[in-house]
LUMMARMI-496340 format. One record per atom (N, C-alpha, C): residue number from 1; residue in three letters; x, y, z. Coordinates in pm, whole numbers. Layout:
+-----+-----+--------+--------+--------+
:   k :   r :      x :      y :      z :
+-----+-----+--------+--------+--------+
: NUM : ala :      X :      Y :      Z :
...
+-----+-----+--------+--------+--------+
***
This chain:
+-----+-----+--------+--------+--------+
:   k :   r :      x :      y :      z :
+-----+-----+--------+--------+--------+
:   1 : unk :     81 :   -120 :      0 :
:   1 : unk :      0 :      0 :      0 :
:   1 : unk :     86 :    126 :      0 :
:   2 : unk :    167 :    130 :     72 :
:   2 : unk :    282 :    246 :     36 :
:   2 : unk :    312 :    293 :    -29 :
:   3 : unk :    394 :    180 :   -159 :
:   3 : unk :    462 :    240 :   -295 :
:   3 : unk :    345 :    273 :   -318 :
:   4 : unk :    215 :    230 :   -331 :
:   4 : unk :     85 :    302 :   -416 :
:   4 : unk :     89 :    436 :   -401 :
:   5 : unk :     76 :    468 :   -258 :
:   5 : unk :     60 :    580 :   -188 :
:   5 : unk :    136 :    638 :   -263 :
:   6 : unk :    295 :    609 :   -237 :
:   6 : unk :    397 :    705 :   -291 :
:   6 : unk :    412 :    772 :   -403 :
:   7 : unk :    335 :    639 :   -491 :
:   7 : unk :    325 :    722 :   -625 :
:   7 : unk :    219 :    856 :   -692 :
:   8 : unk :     85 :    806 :   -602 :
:   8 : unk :     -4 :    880 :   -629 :
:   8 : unk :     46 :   1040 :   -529 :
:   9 : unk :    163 :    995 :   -455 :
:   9 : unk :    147 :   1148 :   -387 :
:   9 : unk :    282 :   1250 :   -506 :
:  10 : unk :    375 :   1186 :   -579 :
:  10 : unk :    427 :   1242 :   -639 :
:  10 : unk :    348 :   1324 :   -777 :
:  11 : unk :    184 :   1259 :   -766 :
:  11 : unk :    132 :   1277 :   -900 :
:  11 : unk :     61 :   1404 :   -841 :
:  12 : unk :     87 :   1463 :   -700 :
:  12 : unk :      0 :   1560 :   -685 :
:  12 : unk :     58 :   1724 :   -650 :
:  13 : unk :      6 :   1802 :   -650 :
:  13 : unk :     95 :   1902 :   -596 :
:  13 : unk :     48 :   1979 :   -452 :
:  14 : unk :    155 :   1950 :   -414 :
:  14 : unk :    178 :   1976 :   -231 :
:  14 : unk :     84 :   2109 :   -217 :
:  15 : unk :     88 :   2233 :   -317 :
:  15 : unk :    -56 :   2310 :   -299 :
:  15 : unk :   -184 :   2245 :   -244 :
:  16 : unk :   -240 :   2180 :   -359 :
:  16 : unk :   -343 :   2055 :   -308 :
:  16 : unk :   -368 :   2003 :   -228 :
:  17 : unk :   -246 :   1923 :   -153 :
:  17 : unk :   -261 :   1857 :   -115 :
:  17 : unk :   -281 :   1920 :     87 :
:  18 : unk :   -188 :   2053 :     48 :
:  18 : unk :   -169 :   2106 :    171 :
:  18 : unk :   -378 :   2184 :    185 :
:  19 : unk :   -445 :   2197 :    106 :
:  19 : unk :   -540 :   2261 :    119 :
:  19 : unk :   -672 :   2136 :    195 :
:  20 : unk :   -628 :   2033 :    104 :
:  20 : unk :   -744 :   1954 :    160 :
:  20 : unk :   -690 :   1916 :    322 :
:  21 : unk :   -505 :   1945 :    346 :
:  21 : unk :   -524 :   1893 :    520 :
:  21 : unk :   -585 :   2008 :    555 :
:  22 : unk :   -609 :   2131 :    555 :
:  22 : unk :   -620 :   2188 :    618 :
:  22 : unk :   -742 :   2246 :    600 :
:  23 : unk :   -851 :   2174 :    556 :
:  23 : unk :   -993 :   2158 :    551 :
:  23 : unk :   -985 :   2102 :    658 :
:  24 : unk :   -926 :   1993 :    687 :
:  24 : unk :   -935 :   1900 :    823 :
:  24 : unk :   -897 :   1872 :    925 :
:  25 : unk :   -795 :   2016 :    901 :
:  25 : unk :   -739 :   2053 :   1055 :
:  25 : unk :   -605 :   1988 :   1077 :
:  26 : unk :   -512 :   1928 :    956 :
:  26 : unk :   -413 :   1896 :    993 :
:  26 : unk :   -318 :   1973 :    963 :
:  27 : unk :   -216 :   1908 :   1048 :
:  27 : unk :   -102 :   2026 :   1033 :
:  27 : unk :      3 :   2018 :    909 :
:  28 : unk :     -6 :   2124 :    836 :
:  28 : unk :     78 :   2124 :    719 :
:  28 : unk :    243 :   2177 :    720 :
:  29 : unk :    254 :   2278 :    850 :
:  29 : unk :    424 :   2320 :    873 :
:  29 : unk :    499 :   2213 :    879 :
:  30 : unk :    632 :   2231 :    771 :
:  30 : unk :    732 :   2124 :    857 :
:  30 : unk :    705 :   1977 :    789 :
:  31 : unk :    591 :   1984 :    749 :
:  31 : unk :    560 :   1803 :    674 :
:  31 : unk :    567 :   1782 :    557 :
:  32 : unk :    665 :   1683 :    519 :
:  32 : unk :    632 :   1603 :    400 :
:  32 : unk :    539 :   1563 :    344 :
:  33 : unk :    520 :   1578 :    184 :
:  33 : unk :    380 :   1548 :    130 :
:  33 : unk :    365 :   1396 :    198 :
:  34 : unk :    443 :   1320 :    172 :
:  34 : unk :    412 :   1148 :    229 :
:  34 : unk :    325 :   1165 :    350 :
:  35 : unk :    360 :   1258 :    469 :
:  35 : unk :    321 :   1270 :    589 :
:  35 : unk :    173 :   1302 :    551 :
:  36 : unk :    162 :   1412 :    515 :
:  36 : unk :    -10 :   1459 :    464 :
:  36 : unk :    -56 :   1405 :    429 :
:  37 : unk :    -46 :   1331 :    316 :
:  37 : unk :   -116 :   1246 :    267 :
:  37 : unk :   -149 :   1103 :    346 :
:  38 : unk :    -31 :   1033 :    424 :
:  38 : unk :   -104 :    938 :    502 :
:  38 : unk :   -230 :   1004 :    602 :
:  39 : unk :   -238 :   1118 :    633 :
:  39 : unk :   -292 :   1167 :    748 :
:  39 : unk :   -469 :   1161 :    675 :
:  40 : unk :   -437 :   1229 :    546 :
:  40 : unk :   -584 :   1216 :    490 :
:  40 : unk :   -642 :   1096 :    430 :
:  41 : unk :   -790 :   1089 :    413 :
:  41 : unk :   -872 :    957 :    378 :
:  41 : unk :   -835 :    925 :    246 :
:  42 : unk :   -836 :    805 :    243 :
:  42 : unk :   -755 :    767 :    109 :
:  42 : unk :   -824 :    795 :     -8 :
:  43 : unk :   -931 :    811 :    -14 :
:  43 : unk :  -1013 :    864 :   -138 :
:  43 : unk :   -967 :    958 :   -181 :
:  44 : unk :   -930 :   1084 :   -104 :
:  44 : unk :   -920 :   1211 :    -79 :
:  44 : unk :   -796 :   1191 :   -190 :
:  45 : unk :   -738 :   1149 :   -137 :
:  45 : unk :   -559 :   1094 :   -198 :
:  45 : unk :   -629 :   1060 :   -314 :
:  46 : unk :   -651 :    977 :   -334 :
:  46 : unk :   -659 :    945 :   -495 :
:  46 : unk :   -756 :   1067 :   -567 :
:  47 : unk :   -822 :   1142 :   -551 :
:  47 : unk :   -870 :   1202 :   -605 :
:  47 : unk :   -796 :   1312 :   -617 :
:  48 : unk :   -719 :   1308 :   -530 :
:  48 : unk :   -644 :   1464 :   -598 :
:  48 : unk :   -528 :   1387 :   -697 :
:  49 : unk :   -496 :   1250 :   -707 :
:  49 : unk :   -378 :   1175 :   -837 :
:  49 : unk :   -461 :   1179 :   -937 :
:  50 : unk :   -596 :   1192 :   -930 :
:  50 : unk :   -603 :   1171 :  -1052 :
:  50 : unk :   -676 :   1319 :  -1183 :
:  51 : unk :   -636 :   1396 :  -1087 :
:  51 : unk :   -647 :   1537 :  -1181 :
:  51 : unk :   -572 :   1512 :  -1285 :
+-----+-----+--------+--------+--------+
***
């Protein structure tokens, strides 16, 4: 499940990705996209790979 992860988070841009954590209250200072993205629901994740 990881490499999946990993790949779909390189397909996204950390703009994005930083907006939907912080719809949900997570913390975006300081974190790696990998980090954000495990933090959010995995749908969420794939829907922003597949713009």
């Amino acid at each position: 499940m990881s490499e999946e992860l990993e790949e779909l988070v390189k397909k996204i841009k950390a703009k994005d990705l930083r907006e939907e954590a912080k719809k949900r209250g997570i913390k975006t200072a300081c974190v790696k996209k990998i980090d954000i993205a495990k933090q959010l629901p995995r749908e969420v994740v794939e829907k922003l790979g597949s713009k």
